[in-house]
ZATI-494226 format. One record per residue (C-alpha): residue number from 1; residue in three letters; chain; x, y, z. Coordinates in Angstrom, 2 decimals, padded with zeros to 5 digits. Layout:
<rec torba="NUM" gunu="ALA" lotor="A" x="X" y="Y" z="Z"/>
...
//
This chain:
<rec torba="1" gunu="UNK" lotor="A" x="130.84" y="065.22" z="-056.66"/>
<rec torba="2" gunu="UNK" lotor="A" x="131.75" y="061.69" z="-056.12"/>
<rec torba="3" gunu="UNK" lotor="A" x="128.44" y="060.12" z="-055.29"/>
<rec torba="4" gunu="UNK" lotor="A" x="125.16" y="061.82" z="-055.83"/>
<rec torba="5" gunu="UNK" lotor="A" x="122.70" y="059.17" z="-055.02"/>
<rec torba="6" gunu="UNK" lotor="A" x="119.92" y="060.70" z="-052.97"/>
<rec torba="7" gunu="UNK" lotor="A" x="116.62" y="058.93" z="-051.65"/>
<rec torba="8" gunu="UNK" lotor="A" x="115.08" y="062.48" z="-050.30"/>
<rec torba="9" gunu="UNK" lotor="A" x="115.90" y="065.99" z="-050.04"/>
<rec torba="10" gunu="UNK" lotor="A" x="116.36" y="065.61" z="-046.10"/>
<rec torba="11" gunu="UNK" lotor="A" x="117.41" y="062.18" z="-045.25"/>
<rec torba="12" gunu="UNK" lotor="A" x="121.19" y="062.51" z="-045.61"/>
<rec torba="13" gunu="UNK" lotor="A" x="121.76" y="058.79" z="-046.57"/>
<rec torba="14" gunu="UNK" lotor="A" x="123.39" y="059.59" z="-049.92"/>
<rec torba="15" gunu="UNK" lotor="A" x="123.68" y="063.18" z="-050.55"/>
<rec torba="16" gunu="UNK" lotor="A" x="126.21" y="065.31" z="-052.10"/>
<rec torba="17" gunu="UNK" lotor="A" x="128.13" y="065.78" z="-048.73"/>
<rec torba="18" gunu="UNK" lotor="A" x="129.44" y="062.51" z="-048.77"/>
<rec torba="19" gunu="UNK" lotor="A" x="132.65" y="062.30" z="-049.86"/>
<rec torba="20" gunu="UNK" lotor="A" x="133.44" y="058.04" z="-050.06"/>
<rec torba="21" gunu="UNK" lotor="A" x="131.93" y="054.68" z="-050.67"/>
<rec torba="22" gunu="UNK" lotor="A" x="132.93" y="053.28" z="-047.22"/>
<rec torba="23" gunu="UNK" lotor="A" x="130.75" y="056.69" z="-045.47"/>
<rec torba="24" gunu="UNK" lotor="A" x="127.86" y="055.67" z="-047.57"/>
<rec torba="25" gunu="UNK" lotor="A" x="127.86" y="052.19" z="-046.47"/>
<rec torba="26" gunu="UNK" lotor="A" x="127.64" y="053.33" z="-043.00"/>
<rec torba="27" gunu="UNK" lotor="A" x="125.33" y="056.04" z="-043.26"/>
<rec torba="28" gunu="UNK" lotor="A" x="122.74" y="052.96" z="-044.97"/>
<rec torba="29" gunu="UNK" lotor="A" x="123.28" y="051.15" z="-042.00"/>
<rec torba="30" gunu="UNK" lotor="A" x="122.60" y="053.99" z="-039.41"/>
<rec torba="31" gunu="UNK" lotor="A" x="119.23" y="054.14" z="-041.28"/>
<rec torba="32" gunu="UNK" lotor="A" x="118.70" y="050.61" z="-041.33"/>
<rec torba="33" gunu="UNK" lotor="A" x="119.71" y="050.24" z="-037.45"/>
<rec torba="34" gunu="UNK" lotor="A" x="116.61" y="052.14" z="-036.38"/>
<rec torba="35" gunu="UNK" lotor="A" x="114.04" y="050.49" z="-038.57"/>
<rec torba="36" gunu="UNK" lotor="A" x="115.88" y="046.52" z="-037.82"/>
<rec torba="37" gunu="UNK" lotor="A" x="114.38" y="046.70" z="-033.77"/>
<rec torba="38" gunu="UNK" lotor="A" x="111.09" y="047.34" z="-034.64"/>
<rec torba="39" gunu="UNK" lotor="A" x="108.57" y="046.49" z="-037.18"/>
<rec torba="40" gunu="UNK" lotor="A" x="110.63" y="046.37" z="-040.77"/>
<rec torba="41" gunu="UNK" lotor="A" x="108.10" y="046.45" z="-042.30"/>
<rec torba="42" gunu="UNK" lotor="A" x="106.47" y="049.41" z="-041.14"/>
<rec torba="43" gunu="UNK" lotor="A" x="109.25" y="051.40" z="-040.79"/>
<rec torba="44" gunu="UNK" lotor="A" x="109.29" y="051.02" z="-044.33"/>
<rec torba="45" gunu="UNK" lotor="A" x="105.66" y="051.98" z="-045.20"/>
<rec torba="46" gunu="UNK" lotor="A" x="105.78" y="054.56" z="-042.89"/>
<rec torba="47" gunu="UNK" lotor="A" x="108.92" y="056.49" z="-044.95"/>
<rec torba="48" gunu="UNK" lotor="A" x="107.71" y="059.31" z="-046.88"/>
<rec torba="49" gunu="UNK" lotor="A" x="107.71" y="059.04" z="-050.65"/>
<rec torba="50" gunu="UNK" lotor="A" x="110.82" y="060.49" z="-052.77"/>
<rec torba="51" gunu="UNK" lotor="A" x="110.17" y="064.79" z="-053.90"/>
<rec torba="52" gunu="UNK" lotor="A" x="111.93" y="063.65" z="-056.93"/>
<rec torba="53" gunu="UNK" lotor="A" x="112.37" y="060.38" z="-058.57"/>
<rec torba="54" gunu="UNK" lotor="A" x="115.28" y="058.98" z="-060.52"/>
<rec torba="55" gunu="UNK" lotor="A" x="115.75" y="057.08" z="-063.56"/>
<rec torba="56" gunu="UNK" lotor="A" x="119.15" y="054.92" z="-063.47"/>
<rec torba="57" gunu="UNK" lotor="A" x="121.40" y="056.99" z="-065.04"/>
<rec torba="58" gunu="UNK" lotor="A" x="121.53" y="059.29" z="-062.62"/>
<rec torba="59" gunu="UNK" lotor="A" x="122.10" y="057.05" z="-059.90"/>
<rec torba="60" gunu="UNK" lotor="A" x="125.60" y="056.46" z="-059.15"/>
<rec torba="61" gunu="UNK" lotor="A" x="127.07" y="053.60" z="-057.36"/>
<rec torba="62" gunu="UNK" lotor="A" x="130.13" y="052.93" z="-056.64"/>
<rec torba="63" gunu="UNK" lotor="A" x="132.14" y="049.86" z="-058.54"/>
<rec torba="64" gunu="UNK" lotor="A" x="133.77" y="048.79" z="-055.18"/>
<rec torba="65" gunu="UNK" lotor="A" x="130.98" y="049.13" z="-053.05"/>
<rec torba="66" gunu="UNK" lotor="A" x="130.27" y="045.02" z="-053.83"/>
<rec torba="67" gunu="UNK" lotor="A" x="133.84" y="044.41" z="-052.37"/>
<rec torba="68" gunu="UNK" lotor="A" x="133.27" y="046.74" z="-049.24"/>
<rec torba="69" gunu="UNK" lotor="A" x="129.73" y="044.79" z="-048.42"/>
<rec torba="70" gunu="UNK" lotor="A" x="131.42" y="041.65" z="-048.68"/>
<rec torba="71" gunu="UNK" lotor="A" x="134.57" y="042.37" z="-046.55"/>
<rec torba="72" gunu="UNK" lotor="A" x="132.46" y="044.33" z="-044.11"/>
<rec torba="73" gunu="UNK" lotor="A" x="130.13" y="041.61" z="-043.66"/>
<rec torba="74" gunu="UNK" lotor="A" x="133.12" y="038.88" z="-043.41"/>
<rec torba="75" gunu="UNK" lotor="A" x="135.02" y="041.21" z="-040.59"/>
<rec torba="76" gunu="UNK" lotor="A" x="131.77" y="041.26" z="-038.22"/>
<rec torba="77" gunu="UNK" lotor="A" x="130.99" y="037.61" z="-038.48"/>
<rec torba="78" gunu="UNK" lotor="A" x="134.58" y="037.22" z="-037.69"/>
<rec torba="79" gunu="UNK" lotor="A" x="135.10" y="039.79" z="-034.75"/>
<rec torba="80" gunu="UNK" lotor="A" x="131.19" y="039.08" z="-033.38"/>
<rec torba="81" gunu="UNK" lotor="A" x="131.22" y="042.96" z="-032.07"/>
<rec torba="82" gunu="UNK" lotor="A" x="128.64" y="043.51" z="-028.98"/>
<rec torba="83" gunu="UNK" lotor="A" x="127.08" y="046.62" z="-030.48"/>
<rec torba="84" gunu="UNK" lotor="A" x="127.13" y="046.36" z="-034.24"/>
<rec torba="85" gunu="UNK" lotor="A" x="126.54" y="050.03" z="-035.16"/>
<rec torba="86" gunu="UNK" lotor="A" x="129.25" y="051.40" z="-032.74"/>
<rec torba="87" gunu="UNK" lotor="A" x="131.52" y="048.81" z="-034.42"/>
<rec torba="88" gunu="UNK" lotor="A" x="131.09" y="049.78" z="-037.93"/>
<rec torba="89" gunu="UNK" lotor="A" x="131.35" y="053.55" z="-037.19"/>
<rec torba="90" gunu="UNK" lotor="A" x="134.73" y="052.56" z="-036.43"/>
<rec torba="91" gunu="UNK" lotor="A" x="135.21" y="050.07" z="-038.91"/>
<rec torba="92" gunu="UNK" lotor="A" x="134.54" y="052.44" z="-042.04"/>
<rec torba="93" gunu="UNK" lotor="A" x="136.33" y="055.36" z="-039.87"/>
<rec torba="94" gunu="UNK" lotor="A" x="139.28" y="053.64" z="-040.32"/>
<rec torba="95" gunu="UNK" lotor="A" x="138.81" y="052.06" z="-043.45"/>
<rec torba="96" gunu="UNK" lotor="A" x="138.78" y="055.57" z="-045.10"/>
<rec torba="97" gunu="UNK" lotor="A" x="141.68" y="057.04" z="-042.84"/>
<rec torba="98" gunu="UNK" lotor="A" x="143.25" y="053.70" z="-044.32"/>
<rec torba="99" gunu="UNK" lotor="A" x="144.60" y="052.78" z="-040.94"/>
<rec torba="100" gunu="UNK" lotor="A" x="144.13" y="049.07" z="-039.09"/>
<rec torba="101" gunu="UNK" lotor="A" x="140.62" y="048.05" z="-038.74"/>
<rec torba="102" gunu="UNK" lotor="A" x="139.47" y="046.52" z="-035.84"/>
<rec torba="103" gunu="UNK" lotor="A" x="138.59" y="042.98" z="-037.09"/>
<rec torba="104" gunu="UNK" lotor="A" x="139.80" y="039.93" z="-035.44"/>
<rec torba="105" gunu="UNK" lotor="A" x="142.13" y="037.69" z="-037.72"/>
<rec torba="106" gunu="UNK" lotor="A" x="139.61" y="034.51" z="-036.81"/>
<rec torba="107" gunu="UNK" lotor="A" x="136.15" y="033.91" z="-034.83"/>
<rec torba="108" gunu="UNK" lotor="A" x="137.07" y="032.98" z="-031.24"/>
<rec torba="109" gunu="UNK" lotor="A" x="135.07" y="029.49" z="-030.70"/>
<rec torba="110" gunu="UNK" lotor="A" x="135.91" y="028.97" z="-027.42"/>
<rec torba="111" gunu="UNK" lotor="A" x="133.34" y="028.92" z="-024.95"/>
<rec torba="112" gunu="UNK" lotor="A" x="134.65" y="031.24" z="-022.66"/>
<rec torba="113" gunu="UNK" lotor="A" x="134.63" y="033.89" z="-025.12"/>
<rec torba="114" gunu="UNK" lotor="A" x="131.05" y="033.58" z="-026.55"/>
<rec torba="115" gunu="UNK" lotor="A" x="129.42" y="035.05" z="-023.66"/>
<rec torba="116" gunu="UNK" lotor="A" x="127.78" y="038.58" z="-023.64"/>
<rec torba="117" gunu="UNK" lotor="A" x="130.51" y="040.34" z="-021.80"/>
<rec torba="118" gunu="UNK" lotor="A" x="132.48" y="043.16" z="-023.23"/>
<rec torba="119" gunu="UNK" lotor="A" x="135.40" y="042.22" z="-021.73"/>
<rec torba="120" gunu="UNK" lotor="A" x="138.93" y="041.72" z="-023.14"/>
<rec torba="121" gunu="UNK" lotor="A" x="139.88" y="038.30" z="-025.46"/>
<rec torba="122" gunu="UNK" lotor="A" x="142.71" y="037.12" z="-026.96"/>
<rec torba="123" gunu="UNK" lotor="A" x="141.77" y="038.05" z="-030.73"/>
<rec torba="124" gunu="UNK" lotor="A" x="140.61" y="041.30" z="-029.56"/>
<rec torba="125" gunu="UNK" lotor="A" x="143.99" y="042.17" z="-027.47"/>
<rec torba="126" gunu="UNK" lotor="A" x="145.80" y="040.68" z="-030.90"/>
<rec torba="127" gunu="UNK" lotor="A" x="143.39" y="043.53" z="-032.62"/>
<rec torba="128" gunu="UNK" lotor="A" x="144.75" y="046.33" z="-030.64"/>
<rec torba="129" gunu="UNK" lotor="A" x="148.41" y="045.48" z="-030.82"/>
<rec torba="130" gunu="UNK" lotor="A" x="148.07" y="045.54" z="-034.65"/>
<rec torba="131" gunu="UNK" lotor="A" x="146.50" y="048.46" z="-034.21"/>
<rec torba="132" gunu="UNK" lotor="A" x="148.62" y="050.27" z="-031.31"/>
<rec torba="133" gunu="UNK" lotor="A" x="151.71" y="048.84" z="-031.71"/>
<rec torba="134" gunu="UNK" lotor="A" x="153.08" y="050.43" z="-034.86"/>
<rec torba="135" gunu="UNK" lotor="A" x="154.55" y="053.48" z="-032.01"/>
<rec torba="136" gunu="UNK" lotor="A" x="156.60" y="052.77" z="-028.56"/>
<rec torba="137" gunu="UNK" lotor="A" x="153.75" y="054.74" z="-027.51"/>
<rec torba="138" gunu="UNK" lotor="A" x="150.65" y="055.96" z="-027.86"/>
<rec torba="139" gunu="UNK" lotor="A" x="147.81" y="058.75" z="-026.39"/>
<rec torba="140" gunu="UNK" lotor="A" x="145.45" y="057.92" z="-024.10"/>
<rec torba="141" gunu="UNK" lotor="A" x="142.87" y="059.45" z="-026.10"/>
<rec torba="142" gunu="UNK" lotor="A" x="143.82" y="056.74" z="-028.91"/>
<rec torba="143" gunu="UNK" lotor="A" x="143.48" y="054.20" z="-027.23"/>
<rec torba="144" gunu="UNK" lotor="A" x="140.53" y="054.72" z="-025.50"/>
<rec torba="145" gunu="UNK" lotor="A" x="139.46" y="055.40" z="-029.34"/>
<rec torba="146" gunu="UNK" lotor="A" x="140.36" y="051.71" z="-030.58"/>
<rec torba="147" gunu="UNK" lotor="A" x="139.16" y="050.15" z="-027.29"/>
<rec torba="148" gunu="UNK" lotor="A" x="135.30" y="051.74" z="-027.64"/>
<rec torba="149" gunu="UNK" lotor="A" x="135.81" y="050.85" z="-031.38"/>
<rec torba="150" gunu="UNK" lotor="A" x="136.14" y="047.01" z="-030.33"/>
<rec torba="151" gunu="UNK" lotor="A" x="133.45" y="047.47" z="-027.78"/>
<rec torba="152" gunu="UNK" lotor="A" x="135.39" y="046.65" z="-025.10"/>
<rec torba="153" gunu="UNK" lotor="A" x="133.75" y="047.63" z="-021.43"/>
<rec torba="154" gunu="UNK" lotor="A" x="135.35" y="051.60" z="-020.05"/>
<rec torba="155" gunu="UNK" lotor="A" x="135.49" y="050.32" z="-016.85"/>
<rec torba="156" gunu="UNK" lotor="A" x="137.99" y="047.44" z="-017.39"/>
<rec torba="157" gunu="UNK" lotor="A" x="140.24" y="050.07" z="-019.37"/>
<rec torba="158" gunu="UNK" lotor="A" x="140.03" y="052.51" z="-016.68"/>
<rec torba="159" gunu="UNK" lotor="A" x="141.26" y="049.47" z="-014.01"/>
<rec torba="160" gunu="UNK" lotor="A" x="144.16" y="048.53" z="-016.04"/>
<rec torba="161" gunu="UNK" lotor="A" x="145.24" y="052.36" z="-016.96"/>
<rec torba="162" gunu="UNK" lotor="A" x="144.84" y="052.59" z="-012.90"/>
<rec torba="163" gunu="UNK" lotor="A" x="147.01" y="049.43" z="-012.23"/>
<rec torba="164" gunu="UNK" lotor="A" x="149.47" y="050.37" z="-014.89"/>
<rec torba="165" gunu="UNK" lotor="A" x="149.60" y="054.31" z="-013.78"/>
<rec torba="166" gunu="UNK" lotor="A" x="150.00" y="055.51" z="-016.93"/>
<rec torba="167" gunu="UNK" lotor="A" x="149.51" y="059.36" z="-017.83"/>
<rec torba="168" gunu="UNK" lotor="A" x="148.94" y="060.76" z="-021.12"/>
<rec torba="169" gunu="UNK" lotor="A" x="151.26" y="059.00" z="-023.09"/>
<rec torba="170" gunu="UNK" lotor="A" x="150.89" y="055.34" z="-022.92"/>
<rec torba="171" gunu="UNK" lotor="A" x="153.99" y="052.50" z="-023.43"/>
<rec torba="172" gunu="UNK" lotor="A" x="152.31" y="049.97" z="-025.45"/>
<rec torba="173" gunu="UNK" lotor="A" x="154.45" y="047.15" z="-024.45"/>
<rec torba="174" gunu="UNK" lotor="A" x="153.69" y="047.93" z="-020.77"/>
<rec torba="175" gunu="UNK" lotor="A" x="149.96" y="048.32" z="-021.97"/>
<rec torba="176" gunu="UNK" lotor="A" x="150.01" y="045.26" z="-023.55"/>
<rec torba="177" gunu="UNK" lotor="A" x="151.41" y="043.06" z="-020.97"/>
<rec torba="178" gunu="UNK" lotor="A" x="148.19" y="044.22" z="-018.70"/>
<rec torba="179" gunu="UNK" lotor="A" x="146.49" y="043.37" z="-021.15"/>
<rec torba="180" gunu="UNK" lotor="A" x="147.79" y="039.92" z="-021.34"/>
<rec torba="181" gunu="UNK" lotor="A" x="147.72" y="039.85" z="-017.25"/>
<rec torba="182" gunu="UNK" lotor="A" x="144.09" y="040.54" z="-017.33"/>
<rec torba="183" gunu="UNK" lotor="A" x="143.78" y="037.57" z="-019.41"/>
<rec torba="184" gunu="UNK" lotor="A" x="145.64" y="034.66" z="-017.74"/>
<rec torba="185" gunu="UNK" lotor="A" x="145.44" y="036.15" z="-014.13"/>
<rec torba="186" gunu="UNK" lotor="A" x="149.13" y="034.42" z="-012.60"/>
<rec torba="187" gunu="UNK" lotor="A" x="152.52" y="035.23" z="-014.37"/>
<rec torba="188" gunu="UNK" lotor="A" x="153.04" y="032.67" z="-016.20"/>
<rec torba="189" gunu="UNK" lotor="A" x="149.55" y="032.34" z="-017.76"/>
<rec torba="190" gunu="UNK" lotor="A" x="150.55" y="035.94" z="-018.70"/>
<rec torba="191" gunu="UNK" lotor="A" x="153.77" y="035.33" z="-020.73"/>
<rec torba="192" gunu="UNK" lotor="A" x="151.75" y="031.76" z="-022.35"/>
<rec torba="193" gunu="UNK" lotor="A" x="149.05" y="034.87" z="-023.67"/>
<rec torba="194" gunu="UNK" lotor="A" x="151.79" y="036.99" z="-024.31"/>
<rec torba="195" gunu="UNK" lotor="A" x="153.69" y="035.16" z="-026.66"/>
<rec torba="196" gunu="UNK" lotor="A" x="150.91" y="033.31" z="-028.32"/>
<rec torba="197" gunu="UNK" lotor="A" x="149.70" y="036.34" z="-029.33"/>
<rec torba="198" gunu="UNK" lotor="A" x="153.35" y="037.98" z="-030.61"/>
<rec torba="199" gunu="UNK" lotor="A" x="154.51" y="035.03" z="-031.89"/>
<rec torba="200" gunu="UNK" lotor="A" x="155.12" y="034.70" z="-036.19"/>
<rec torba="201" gunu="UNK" lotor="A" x="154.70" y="030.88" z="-035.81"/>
<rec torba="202" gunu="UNK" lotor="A" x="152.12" y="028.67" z="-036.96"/>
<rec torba="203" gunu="UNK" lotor="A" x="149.47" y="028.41" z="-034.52"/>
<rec torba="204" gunu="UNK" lotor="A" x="150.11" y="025.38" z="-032.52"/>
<rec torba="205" gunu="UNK" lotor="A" x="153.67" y="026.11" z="-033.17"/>
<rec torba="206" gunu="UNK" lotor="A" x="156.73" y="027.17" z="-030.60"/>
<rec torba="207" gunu="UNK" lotor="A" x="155.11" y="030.37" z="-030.11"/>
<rec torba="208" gunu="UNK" lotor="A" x="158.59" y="032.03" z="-030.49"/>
<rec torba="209" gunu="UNK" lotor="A" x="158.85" y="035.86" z="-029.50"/>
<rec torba="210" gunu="UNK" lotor="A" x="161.72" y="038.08" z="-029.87"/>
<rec torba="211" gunu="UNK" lotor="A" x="163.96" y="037.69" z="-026.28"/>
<rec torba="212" gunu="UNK" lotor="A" x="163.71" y="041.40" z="-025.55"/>
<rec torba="213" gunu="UNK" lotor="A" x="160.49" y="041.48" z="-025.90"/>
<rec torba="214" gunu="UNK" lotor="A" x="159.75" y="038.47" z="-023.53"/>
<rec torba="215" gunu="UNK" lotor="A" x="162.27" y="040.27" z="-020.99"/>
<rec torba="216" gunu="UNK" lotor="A" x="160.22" y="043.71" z="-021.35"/>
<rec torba="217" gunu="UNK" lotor="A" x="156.69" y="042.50" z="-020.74"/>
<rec torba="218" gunu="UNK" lotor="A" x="158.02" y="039.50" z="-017.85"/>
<rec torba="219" gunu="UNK" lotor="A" x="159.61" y="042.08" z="-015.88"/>
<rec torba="220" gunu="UNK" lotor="A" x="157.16" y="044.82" z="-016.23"/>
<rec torba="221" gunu="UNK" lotor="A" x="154.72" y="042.11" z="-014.91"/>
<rec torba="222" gunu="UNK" lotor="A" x="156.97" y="040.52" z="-012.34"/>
<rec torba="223" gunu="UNK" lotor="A" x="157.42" y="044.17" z="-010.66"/>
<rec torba="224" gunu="UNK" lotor="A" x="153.67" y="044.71" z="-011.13"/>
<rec torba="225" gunu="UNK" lotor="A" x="153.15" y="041.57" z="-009.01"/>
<rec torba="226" gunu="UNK" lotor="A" x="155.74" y="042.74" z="-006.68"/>
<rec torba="227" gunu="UNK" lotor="A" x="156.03" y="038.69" z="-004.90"/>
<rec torba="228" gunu="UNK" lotor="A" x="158.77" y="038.09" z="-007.43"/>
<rec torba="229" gunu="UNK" lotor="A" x="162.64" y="039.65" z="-006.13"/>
<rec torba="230" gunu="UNK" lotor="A" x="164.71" y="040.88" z="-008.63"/>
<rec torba="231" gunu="UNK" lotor="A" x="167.03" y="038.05" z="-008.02"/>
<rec torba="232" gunu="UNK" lotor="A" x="164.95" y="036.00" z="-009.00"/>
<rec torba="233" gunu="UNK" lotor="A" x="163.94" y="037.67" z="-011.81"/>
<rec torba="234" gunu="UNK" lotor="A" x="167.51" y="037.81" z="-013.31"/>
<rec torba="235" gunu="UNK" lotor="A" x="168.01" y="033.70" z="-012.35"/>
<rec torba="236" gunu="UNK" lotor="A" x="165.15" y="032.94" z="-014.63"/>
<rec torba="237" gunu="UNK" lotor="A" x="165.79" y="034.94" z="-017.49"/>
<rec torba="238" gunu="UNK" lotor="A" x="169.88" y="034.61" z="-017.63"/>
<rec torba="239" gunu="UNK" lotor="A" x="168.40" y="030.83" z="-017.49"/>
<rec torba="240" gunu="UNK" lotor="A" x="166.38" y="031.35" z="-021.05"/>
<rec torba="241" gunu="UNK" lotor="A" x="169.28" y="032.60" z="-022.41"/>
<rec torba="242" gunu="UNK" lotor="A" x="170.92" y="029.89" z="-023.97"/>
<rec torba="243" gunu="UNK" lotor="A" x="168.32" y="028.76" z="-025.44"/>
<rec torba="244" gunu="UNK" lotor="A" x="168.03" y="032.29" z="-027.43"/>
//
C-alpha cells in the first residue's frame, strides 16, 4: 500500500485505492473545490467527525508531495487555466503517465490575452505543440484530450478540424499552422506566430525555424487561403532560399 492516509471510511480522499502522490493531490482538491464556492467555513463544520482517529505514525505522507504543491501551484499561476479543477485533472493525469503537462513556459501579460475567453493564445498553442508534436501525427481523440485539458473552447476546435478537414488521424504540422492562422488572421501574421513559436532563439531574437518547416506550414496555409497561385508561392520561397 503506498499511501494509507484516510480522513473517513467513505470519503475517498486518501484511501488505500490510491496508488500515487500526484492522485492524492488531486483528489484534496476535488474536495476542496466544492467547499471553496460556498461558505468555507461551514462546509467545514458541517463534515462529519472521523469513525477512527489517528495518531501520526500511522499517517503517511509522501516526501515529494512538498515539491508537487509547489510546482503545481507555480504551473497554474503561470498557465492562468479558465476552470481550475478541469485543469489539474489533467495536470496530475499526465504528471503520473509522465507525459508533457499542459503548463505554459511563461504568464501571457498581454492584454489581449487576459480576458475571460477560452480561446486559443500563443503560450497555449506553444503548450500543445510540446505536447502533440513529438508524432507526424496524432488522433483526434488526443487532441481533443490536450485541448479540453488547456480549457480551450470545443467549438473553436471543431471550426479549425472543419477548415482543416482532417479525419481521424491528424498532421500536426497542418494542425498547427491553423492554429497559428487562427491567431494572426492574414498569412503573414501566420508565419510571424509560426515561427515565434518554433523558433530555439532567444526571445526577441531572429526567430529562426528550420526551412522545411517554414515551407510546410506557408504552403499548407497559402492553399488554405486559396488567393495565393502556386507561382507565386514558389517565387517567394525559391526567394528565402539563399538566405537558408
Amino acid at each position: 500500500m503506498a499511501y494509507s492516509y484516510q480522513t473517513n471510511k467513505n470519503d475517498g480522499v486518501f484511501s488505500e485505492h490510491t496508488k500515487s502522490p500526484h492522485m492524492c493531490v488531486f483528489n484534496f482538491l476535488c474536495l476542496f473545490s466544492t467547499c471553496w464556492p460556498t461558505n468555507y467555513s461551514a462546509c467545514i463544520s458541517a463534515m462529519p467527525l472521523p469513525d477512527t482517529l489517528y495518531c501520526a505514525e500511522q499517517i503517511n505522507i509522501p516526501p515529494e508531495l512538498p515539491d508537487i504543491l509547489k510546482n503545481f501551484a507555480k504551473a497554474a499561476i503561470r498557465t492562468q487555466p479558465m476552470d481550475l479543477l478541469a485543469w489539474s485533472a489533467a495536470y496530475f493525469n499526465d504528471l503520473a503517465k509522465g507525459e508533457c503537462l499542459p503548463v505554459k513556459d511563461r504568464l501571457e501579460i498581454d492584454a489581449t490575452t487576459q480576458k475571460m475567453d477560452p480561446s486559443l493564445t500563443p503560450g497555449l498553442l506553444k503548450t500543445l505543440h510540446k505536447q502533440l508534436s513529438s508524432r507526424k501525427t496524432c488522433s483526434k481523440e488526443e487532441l481533443q484530450a490536450k485541448w479540453k485539458g488547456l480549457c480551450l473552447s470545443p467549438n473553436q476546435l471543431d471550426t479549425l478540424l472543419s477548415l482543416g478537414g482532417f479525419d481521424s488521424e491528424i498532421d500536426w504540422i497542418e494542425f498547427f499552422a491553423l492554429g497559428c492562422s487562427a491567431l494572426g488572421g492574414t498569412l503573414l501574421s501566420s508565419m510571424k506566430f509560426a515561427c515565434e513559436i518554433l523558433t530555439n532563439d532567444e526571445e526577441g531574437g531572429a526567430a529562426r525555424i528550420p526551412f522545411d518547416t517554414f515551407v510546410q506550414i506557408y504552403t499548407f496555409l497559402a492553399h488554405l487561403d486559396g488567393d495565393v497561385l502556386q507561382e507565386h508561392i514558389d517565387i517567394f520561397l525559391n526567394s528565402l532560399e539563399p538566405q537558408v
